[in-house]
N, CA and C of each residue as an Amber inpcrd file, in Angstrom:
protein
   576
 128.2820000 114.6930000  91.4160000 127.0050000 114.0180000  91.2800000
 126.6060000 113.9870000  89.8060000 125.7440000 112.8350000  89.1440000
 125.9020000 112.9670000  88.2410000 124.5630000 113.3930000  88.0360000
 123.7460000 114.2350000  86.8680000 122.7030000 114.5240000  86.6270000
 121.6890000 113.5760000  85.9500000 120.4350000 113.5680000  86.5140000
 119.9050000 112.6640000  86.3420000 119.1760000 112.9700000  85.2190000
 118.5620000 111.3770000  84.6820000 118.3760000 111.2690000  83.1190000
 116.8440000 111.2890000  82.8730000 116.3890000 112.5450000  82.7690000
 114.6070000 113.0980000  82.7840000 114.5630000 112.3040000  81.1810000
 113.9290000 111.2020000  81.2000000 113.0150000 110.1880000  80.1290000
 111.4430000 110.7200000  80.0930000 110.6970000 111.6090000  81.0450000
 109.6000000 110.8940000  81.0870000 108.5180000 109.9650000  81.4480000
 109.4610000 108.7840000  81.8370000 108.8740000 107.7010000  81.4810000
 108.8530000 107.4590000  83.1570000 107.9370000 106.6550000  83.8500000
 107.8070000 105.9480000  84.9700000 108.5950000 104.7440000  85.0950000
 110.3530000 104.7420000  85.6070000 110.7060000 103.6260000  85.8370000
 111.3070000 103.1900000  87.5530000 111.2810000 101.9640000  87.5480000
 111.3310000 101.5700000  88.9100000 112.7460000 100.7830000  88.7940000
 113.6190000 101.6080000  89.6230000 115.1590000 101.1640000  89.9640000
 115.4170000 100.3490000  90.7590000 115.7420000  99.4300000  90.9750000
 116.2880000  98.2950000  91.8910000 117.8940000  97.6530000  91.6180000
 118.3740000  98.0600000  92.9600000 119.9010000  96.9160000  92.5250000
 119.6340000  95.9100000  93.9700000 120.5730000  94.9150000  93.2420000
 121.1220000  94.3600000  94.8390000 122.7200000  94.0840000  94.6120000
 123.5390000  94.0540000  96.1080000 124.6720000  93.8950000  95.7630000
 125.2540000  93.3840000  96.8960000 125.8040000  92.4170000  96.4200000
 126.5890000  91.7640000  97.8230000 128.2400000  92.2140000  98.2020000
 128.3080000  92.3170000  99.3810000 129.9940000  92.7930000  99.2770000
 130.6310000  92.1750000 100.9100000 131.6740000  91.9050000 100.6350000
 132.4720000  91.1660000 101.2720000 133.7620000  92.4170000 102.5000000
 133.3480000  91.9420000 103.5660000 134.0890000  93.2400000 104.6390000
 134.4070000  92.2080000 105.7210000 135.2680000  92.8880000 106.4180000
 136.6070000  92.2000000 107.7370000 135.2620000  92.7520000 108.8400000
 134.1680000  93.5550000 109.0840000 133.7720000  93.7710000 110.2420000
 132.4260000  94.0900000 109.4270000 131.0470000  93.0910000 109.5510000
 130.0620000  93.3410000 109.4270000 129.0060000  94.1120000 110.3950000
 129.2900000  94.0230000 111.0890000 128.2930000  95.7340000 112.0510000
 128.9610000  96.8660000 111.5940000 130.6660000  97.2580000 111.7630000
 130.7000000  98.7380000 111.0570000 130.3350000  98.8170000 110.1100000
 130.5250000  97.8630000 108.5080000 130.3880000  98.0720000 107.6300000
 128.3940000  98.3730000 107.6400000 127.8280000  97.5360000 108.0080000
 126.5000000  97.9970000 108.1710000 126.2140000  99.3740000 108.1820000
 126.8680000  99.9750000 109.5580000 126.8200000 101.3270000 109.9920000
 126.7800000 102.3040000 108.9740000 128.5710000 101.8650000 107.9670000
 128.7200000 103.0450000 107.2030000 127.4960000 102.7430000 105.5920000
 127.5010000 101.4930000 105.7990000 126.0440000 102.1160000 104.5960000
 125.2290000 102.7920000 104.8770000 124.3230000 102.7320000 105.8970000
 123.4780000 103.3760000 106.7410000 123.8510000 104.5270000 106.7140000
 125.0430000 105.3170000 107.0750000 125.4000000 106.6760000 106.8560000
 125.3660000 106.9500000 105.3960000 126.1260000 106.0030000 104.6860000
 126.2590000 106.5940000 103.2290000 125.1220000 106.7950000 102.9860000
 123.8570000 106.1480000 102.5050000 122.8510000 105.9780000 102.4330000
 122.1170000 107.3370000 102.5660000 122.1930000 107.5740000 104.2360000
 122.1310000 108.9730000 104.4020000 121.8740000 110.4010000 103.6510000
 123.7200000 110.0150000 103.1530000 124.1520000 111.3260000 102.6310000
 123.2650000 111.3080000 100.8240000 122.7880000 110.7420000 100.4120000
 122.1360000 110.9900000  99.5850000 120.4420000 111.3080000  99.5770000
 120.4900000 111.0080000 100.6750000 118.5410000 111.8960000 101.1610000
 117.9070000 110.2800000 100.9880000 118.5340000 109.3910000 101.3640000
 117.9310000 107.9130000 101.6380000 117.3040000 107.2760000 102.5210000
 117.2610000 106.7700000 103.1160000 116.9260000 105.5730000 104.6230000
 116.6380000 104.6270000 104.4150000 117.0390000 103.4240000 105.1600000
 117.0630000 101.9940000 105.8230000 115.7670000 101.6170000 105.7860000
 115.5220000 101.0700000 105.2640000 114.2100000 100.4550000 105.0960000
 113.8140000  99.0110000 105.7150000 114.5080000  98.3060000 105.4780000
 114.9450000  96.8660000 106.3140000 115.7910000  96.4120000 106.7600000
 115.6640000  95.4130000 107.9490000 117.7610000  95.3790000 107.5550000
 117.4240000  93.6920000 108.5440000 117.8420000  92.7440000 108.3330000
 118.0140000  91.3000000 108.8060000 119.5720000  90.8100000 109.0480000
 119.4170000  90.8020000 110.2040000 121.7760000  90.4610000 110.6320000
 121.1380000  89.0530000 111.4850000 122.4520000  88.4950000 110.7240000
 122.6800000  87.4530000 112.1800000 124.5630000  87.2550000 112.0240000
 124.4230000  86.7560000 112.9870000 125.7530000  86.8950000 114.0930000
 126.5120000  85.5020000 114.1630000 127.5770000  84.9560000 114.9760000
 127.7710000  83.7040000 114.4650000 129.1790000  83.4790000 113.9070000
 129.6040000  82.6910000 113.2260000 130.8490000  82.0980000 112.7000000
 130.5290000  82.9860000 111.2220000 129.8910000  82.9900000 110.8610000
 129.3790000  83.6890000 109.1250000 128.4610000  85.1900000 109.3700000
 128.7010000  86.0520000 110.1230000 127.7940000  86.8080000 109.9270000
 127.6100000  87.6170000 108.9880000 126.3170000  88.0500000 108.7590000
 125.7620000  88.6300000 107.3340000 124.5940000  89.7210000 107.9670000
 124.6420000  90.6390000 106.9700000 123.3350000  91.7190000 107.4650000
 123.0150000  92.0980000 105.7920000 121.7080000  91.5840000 105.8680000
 120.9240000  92.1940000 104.5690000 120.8400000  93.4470000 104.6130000
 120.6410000  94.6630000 104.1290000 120.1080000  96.3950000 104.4780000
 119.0050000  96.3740000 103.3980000 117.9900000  97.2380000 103.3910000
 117.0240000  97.4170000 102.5210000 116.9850000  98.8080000 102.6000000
 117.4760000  99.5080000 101.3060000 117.4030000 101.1680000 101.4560000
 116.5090000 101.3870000 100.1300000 116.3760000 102.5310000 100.6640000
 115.6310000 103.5070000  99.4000000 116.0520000 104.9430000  99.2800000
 115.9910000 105.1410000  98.1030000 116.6260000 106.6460000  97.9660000
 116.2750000 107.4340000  96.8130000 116.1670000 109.0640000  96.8210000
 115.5740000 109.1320000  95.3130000 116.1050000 108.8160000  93.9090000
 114.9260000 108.4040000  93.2470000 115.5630000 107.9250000  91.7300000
 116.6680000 108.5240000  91.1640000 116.5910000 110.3130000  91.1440000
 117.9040000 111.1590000  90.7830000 119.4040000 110.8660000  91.6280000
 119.4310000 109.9190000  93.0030000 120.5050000 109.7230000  93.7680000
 120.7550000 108.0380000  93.3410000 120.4440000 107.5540000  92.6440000
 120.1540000 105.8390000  92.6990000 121.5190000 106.0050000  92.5450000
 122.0280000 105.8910000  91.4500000 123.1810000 105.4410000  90.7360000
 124.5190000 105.6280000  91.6510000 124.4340000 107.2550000  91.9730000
 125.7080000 107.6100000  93.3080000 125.5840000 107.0810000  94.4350000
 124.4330000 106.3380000  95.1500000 124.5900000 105.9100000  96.1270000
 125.0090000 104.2400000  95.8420000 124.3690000 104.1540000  94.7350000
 124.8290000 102.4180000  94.3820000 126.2920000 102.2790000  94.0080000
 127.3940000 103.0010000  93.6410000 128.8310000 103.4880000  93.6790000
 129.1140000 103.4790000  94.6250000 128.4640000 104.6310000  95.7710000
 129.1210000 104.5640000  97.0320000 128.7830000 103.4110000  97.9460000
 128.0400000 102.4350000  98.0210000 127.9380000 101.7190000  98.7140000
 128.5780000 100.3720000  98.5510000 129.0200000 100.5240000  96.5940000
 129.9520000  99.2170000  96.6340000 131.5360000  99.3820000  96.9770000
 132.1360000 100.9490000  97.8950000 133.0350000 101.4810000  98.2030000
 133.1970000 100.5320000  99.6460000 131.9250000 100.0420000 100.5140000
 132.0060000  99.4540000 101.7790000 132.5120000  98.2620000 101.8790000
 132.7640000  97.7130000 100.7530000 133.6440000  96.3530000 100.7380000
 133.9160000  95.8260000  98.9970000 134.5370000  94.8590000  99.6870000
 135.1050000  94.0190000  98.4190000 133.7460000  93.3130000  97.4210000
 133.3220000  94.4540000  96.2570000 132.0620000  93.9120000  95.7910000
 132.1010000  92.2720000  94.9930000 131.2280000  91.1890000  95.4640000
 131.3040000  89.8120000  94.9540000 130.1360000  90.0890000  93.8440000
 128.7470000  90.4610000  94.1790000 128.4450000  90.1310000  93.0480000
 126.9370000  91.4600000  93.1020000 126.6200000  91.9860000  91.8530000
 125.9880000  93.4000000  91.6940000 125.1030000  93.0330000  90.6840000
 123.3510000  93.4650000  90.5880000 122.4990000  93.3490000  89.7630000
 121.3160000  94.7470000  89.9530000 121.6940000  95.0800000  88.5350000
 120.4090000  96.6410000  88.2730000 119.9320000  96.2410000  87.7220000
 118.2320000  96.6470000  87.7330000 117.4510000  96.8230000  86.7870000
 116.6220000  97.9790000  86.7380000 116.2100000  98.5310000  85.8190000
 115.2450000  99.6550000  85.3290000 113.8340000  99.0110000  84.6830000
 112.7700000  99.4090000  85.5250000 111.9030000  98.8480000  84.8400000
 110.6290000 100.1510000  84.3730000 110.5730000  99.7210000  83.3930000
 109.2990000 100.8130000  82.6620000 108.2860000 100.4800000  83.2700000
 107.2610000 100.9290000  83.5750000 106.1060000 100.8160000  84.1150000
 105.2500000 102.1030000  83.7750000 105.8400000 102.8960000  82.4800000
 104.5220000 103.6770000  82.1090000 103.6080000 103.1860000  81.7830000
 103.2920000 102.1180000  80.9640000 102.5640000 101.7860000  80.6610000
 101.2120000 101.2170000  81.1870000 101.7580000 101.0570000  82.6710000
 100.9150000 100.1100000  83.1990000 100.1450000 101.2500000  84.1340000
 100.4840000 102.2720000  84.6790000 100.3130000 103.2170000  85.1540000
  99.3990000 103.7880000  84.2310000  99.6300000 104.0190000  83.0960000
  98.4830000 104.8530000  82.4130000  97.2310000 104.0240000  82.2070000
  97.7420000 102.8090000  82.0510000  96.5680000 101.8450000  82.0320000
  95.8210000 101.6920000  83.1140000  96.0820000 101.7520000  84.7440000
  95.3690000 101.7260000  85.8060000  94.5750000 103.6420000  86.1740000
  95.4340000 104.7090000  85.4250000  95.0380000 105.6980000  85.4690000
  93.5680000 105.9260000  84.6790000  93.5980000 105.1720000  83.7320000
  92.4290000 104.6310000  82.6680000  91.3110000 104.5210000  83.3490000
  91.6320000 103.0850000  83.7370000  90.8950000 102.0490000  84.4210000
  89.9630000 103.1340000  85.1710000  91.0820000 103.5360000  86.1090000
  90.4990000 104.5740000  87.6840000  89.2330000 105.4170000  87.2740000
  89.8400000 106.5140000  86.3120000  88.5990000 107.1130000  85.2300000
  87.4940000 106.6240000  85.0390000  87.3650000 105.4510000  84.6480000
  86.2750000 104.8870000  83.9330000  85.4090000 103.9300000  85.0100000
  86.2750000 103.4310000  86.1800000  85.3350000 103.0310000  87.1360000
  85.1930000 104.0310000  88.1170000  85.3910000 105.4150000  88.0600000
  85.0210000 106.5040000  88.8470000  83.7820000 107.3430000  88.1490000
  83.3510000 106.8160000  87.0110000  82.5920000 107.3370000  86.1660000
  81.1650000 106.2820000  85.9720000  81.4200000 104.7050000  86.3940000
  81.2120000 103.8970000  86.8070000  79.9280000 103.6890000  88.0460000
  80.7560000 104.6360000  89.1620000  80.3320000 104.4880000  90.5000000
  79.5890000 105.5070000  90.7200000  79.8670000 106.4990000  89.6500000
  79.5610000 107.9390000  89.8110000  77.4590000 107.3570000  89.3130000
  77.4980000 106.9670000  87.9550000  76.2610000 106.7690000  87.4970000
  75.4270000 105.8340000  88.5180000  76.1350000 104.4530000  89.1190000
  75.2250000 103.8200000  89.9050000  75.1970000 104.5450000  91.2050000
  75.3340000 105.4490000  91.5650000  75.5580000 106.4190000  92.7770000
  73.7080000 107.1700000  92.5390000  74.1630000 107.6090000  91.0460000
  72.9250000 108.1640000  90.7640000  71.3100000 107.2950000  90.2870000
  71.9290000 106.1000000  89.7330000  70.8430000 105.6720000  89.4440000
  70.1670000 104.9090000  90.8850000  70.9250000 104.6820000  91.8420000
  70.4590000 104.1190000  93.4480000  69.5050000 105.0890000  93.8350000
  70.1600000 106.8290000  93.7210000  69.3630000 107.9750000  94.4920000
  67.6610000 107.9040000  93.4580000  67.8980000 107.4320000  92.7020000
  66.4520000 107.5620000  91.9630000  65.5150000 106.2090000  91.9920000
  66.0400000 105.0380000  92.4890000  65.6540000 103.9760000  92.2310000
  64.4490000 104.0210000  93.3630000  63.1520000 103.3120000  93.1730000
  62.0460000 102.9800000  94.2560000  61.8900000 101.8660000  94.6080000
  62.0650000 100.8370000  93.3520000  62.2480000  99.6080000  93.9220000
  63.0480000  98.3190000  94.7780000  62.5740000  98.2080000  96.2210000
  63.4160000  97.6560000  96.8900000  64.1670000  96.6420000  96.2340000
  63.5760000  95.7430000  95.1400000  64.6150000  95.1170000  94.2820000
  65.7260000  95.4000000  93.5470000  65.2220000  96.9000000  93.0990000
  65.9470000  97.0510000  92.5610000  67.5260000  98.0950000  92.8590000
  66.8250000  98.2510000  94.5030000  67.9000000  99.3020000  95.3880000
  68.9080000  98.2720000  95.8560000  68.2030000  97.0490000  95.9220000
  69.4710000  95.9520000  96.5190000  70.1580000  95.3950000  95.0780000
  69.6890000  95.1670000  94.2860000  70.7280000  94.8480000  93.0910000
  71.7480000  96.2420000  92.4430000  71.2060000  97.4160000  92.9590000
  72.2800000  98.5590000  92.3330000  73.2130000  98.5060000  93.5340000
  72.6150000  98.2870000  94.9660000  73.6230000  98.3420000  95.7520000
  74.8160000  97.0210000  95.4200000  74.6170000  96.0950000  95.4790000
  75.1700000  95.0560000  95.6540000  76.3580000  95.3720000  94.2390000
  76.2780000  95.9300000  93.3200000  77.0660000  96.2510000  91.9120000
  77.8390000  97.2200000  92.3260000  77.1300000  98.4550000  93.1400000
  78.0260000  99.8350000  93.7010000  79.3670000  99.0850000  94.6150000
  78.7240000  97.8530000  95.6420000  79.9230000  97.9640000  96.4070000
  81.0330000  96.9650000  95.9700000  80.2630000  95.7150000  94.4180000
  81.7750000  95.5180000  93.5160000  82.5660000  96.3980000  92.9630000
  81.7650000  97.3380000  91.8590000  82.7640000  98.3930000  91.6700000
  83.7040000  99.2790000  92.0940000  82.9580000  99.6170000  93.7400000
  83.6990000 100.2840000  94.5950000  85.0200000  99.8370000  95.2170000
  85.1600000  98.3920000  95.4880000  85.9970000  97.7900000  95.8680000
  86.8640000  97.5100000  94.7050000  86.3850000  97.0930000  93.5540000
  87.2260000  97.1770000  92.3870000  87.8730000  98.5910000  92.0730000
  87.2630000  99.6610000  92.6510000  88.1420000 101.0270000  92.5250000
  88.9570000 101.1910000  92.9030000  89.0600000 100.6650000  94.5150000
  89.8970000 100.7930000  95.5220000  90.9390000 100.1940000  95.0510000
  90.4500000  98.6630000  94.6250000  92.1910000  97.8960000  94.5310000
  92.9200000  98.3340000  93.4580000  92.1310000  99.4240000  92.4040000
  92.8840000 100.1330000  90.8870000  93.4790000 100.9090000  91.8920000
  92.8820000 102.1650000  92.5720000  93.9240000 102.6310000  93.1550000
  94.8680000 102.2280000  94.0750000  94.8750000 100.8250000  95.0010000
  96.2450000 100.6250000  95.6700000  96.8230000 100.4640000  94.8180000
  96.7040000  99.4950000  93.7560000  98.0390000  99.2160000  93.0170000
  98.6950000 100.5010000  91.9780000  97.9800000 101.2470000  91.7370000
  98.2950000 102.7350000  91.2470000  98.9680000 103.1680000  92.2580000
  99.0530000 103.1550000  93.2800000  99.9040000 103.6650000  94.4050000
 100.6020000 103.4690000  94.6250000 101.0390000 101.5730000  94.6790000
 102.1550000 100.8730000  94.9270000 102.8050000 101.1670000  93.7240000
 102.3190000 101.0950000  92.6770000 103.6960000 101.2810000  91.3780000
 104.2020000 102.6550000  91.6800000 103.5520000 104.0290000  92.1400000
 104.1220000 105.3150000  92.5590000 104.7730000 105.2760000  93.2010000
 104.9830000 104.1290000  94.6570000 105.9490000 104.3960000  95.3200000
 107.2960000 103.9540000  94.6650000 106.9440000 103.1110000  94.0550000
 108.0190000 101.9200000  93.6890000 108.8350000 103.4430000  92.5900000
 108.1650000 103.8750000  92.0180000 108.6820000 104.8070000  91.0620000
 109.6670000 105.7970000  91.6570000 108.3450000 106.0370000  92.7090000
 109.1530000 107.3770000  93.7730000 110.1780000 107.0110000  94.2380000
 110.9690000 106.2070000  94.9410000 111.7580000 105.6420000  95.3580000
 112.6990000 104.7700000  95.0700000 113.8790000 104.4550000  94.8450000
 114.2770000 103.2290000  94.2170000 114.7690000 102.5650000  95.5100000
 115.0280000 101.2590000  94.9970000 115.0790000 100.2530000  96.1260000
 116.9410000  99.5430000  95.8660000 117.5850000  99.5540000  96.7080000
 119.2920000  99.0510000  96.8460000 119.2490000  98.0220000  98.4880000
 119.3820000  96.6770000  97.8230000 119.3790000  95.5340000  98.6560000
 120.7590000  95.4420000  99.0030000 121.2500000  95.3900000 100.3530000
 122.8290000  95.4070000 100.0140000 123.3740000  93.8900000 100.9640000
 123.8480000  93.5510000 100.7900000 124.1760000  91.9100000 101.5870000
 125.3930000  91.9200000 102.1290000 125.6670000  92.0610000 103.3630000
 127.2120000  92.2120000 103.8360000 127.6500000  90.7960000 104.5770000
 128.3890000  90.5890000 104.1070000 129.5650000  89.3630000 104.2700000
 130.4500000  89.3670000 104.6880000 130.8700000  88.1970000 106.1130000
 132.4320000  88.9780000 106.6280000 133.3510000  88.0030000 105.7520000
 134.7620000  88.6550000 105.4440000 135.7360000  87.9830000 104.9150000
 135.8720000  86.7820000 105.1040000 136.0300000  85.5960000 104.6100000
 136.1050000  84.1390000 104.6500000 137.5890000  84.0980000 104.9240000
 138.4700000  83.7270000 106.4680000 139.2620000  83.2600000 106.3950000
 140.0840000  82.4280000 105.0220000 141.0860000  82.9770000 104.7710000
 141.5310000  81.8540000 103.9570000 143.2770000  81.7560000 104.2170000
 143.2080000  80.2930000 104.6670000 144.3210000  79.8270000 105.2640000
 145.4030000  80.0330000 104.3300000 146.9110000  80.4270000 103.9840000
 147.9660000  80.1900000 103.6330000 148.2820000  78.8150000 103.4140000
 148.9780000  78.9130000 102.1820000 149.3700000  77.6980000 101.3650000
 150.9670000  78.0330000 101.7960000 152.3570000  77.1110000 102.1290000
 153.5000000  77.1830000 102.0460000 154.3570000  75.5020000 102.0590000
 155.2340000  75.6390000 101.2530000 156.0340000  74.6080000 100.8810000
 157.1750000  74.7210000 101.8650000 157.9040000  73.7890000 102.7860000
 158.9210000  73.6760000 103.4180000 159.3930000  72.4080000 102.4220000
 160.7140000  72.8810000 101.8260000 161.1510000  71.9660000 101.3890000
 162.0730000  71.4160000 102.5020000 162.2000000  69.9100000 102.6850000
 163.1610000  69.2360000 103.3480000 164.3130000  68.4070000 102.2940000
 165.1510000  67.8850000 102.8620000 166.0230000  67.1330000 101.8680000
 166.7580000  66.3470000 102.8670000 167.2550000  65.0500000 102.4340000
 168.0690000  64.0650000 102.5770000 169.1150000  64.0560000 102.4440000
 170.0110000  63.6120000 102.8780000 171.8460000  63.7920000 102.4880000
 171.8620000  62.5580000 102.2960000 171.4410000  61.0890000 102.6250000
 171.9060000  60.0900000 102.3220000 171.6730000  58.9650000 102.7820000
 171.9510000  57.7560000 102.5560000 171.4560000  56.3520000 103.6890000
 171.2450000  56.4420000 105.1600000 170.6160000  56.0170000 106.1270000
 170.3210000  56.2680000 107.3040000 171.0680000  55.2210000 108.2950000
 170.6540000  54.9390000 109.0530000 171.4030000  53.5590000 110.0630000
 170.6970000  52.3970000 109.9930000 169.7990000  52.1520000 109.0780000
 168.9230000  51.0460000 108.9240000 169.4800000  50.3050000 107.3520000
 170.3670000  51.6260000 106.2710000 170.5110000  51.1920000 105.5680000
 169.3500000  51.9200000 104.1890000 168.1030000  52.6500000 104.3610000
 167.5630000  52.6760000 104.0050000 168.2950000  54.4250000 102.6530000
 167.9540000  54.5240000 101.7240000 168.2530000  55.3840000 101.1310000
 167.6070000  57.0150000 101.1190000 166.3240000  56.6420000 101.2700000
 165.0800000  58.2220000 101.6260000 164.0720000  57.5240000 102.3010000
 163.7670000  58.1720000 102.9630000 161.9200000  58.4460000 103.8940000
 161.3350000  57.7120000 103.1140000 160.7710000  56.5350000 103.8130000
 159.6890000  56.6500000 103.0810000 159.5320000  54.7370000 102.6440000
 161.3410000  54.7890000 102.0480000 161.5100000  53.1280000 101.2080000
 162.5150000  52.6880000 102.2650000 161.4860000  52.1840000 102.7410000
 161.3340000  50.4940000 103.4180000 162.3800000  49.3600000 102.6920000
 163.2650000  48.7590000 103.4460000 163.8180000  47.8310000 102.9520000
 165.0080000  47.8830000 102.1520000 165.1880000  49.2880000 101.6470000
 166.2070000  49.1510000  99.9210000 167.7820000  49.6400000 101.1530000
């Protein structure tokens, strides 16, 4: 196994990889196991059946296993075509960690200035601001969440393909010895 590469930094791993196999349900299977063996699971998976069958898999696995399971899974067939990316996303993370702060500090004051307020005008205009901000909190933190998972987890799309028949090419050479009973010299010429 190889040891994984502590940056620091919040990045989000994704491959996809297509690969080419004689039996698309086992081969399914053994990703699914491989997958497994690195502390992973199946996350999606779309098959269809047919003259061409194909099964998408959608796994996830931890960031420290990405790389060995993306090796072992292009072991399940004949790999056609493979794409990684690493994406940084500290940045954006500290920036919604920001954000979160400052509209929790936000909600915190109109929280307080509501408990003191007397005027019904003015209890419905602090309310009506509390429950933008509040909702604006909320959606800082889903998407603070969604980039955590995305971090926590990396994501390996895998596309299985059954082998494309491919017919044999062969030359039978034939040959001629000579004029026929018509007179004719080879196959083919008419008349000579």
């Amino acid at each position: 196994m190889r040891a994984p590469v502590t940056t620091g930094r919040d990045i989000i791993f994704t491959a996809t990889i297509t690969v080419e196999v004689g039996d698309v349900a086992s081969a399914s299977a053994e990703a699914s196991r491989i997958v497994e063996t690195f502390d992973g699971f199946l996350f999606g998976q779309q098959s269809a059946g047919g003259t061409e069958p194909t099964s998408v898999l959608v796994f996830k696995v931890p960031p420290e296993r990405f790389q060995d399971a993306l090796a072992a899974l292009g072991g399940v067939g004949e790999i056609r075509t493979q794409s990684v990316t690493a994406d940084d996303v500290t940045d954006r993370i500290v920036d919604l960690e920001s954000r979160i702060t400052t509209s929790v500090a936000s909600v915190e004051r109109l929280r307080t200035l509501l408990e003191e307020a007397d005027a019904i005008k003015t209890i419905t205009e602090l309310e009506n601001q509390l429950l933008a901000r509040e909702t604006s909190l909320e959606q800082l933190r889903g998407s603070l969440r969604t980039l955590q998972n995305q971090v926590g987890l990396a994501t390996i799309t895998v596309t299985i393909t059954q082998s494309a028949a491919r017919p044999g090419l062969s030359v039978q050479p034939t040959s001629y010895l000579g004029f026929d009973d018509n007179g004719a010299s080879c196959p083919g010429e008419a008349g000579i």
